[in-house]
N, C-alpha and C positions, 0 to 999 in steps of 0.2 A: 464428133471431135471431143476428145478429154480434155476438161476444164482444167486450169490451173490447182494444185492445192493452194487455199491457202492457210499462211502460219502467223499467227497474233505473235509478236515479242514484246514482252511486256519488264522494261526497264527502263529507271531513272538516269542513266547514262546515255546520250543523246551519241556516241561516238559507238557504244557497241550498237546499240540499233542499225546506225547508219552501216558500220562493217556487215550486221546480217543481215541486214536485206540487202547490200549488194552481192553477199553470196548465197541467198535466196535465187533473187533473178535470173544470176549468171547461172541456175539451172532452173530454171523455167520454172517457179513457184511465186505465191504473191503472198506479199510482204505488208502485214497489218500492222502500226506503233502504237504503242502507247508508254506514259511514263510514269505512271502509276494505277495501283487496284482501281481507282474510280475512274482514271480514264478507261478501262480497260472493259468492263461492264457493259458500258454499252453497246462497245462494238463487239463483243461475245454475243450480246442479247439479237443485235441488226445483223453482224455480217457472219455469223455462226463459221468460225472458224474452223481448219482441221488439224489441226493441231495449236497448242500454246507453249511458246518457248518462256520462260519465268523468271524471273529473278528472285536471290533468296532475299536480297537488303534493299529493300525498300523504304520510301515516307509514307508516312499514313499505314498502311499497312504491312506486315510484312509479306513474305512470296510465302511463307512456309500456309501462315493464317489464311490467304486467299486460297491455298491450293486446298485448303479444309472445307473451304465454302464453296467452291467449285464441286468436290467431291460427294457434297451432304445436298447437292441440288439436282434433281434428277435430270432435270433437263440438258445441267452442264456437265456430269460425274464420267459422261462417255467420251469427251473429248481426249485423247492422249497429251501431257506433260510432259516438257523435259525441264528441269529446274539447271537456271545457271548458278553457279555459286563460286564466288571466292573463298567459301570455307571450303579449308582443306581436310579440317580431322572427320574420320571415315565416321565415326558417330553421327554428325550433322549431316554427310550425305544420307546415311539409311534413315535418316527421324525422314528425312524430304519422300522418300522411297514407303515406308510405313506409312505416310499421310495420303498416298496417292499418286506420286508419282511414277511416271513409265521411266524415267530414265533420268542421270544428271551428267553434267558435264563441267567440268571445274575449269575458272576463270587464270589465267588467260588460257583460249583456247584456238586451233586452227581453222578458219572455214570451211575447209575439207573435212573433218575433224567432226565440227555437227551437220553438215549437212550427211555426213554417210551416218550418225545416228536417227534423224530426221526420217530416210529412207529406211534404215533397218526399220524400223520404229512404224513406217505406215506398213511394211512387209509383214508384221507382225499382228496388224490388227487386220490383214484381206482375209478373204475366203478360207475357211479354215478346212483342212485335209482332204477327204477325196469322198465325202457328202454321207457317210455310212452312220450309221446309229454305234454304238458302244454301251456294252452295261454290263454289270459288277453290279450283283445283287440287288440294292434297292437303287443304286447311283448309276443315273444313265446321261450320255451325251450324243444330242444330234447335231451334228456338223452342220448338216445343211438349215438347220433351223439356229446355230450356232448358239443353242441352249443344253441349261444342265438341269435336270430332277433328280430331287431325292426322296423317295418314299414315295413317287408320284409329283412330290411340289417344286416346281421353279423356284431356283434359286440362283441368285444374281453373282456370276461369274466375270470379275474384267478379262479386256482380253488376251491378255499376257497368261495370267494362270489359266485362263481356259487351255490357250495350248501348251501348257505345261501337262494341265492333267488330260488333254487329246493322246498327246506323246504317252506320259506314262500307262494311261488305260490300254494304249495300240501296243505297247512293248512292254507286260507285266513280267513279274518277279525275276526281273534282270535290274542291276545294279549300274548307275551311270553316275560319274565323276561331274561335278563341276563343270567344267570343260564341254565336256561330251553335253551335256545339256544345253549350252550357251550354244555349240554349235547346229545342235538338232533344230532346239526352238528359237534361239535367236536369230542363226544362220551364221556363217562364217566371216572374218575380217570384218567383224563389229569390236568398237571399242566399249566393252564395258566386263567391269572389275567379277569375277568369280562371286565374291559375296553379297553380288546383284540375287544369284539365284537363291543362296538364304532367305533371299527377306524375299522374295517374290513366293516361294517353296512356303511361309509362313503366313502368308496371304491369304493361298490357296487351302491350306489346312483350316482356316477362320471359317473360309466361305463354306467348308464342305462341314460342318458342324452347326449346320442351324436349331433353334433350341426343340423345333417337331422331329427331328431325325428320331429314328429308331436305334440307332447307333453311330457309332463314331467314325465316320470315314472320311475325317482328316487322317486318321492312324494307317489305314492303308497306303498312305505314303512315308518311309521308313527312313532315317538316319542310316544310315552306312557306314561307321566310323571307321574314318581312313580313305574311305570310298568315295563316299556319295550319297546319292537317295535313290530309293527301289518302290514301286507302288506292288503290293500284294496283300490281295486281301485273306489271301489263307494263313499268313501269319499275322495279320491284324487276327482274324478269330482264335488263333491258334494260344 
């Protein structure tokens, strides 16, 4: 029998908590409170959650700071984020999105609404492709080991940009839109904004440039202008 997920919420408003975990429940997931970063610690630490849903305005701490110390701790860095936010300007989401977050979701929002990002969101971190090896030159990925080396050395991939660069390593120097991406690796009838893949595409460029690399294969993923992003590593050499 498959265990419940369950999901930490972690906000000082005692009325959205209560709204999501009753639409937690009402699909069969279990529902951890808490109403601030220090309550929130230890039941990370005891009930190792699978997911945490966050808030950005908090006491004591804010969502953005904890999401930085969540991320900087190994133990905690693997858990997936959705940051809730009543900031609207698109800048404050992506700062949430550059610190570590998988995903956000702007306040007020529908219980249908996060739980289908919820579900996109664990869809994104399972079993990734159809178990095969991949490599481009010195930069290889095993699916089934769902790691990445470059030059031979492991390097730490989250799992959003890993299947970003599954996809593009599986479908080289072909050009895909925004869109087209959201749909591949997000999957379809997900709510989130086009310029999620920006900052995710910018991630993934960081991670593929560790300071031992032999060269640069962040660059094998290319700007499209107009377009989109293309992974090719013959015009990166070129």
């Amino acid at each position: 029998m498959v265990s419940a997920k369950k999901i930490l919420v972690i906000d000082d408003e005692q009325s959205i908590r209560e709204m999501v975990r009753m639409a937690l429940e009402l699909n069969d997931m279990q529902c951890l409170e808490a109403g601030s970063a220090s309550q929130a610690l230890p039941l990370i630490i005891d009930q190792r959650p699978d997911m945490i849903l966050l808030d950005w305005m908090m006491p004591e701490v804010s969502g953005l700071d904890f999401l930085r110390r969540l991320k900087r701790d190994s133990s905690t860095a693997e858990i997936p984020v959705i940051m809730l936010t009543a900031k609207t300007a698109e800048d404050s989401a992506v700062s949430g999105l550059d610190a570590g977050a998988d995903d956000y979701i702007s306040k007020p929002f529908r219980p249908r609404e996060l739980v289908s990002r919820i579900n996109a969101l664990f869809r994104r971190g399972g079993p990734a492709g159809d178990g095969h090896c991949l490599q481009v030159q010195g930069l290889q990925l095993d699916a089934n080991a769902h790691s990445v080396s470059i030059d031979g050395e492991l390097v730490d991939i989250p799992p959003t940009e890993f299947k970003l660069l599954q996809f593009f390593m599986s479908h080289p120097e072909r050009a895909y839109s925004r869109a087209q991406l959201l749909d591949h690796v997000w999957g379809g009838n997900v709510y989130i904004e086009e310029r999620t893949v920006d900052v995710h595409i910018r991630r993934l460029r960081r991670s593929l440039r560790p300071g031992f690399a032999q060269r640069d294969y962040g660059a094998f993923i290319q700007t499209i202008r107009g377009t989109g992003y293309r992974f090719s590593a013959q015009l990166a050499a070129g």
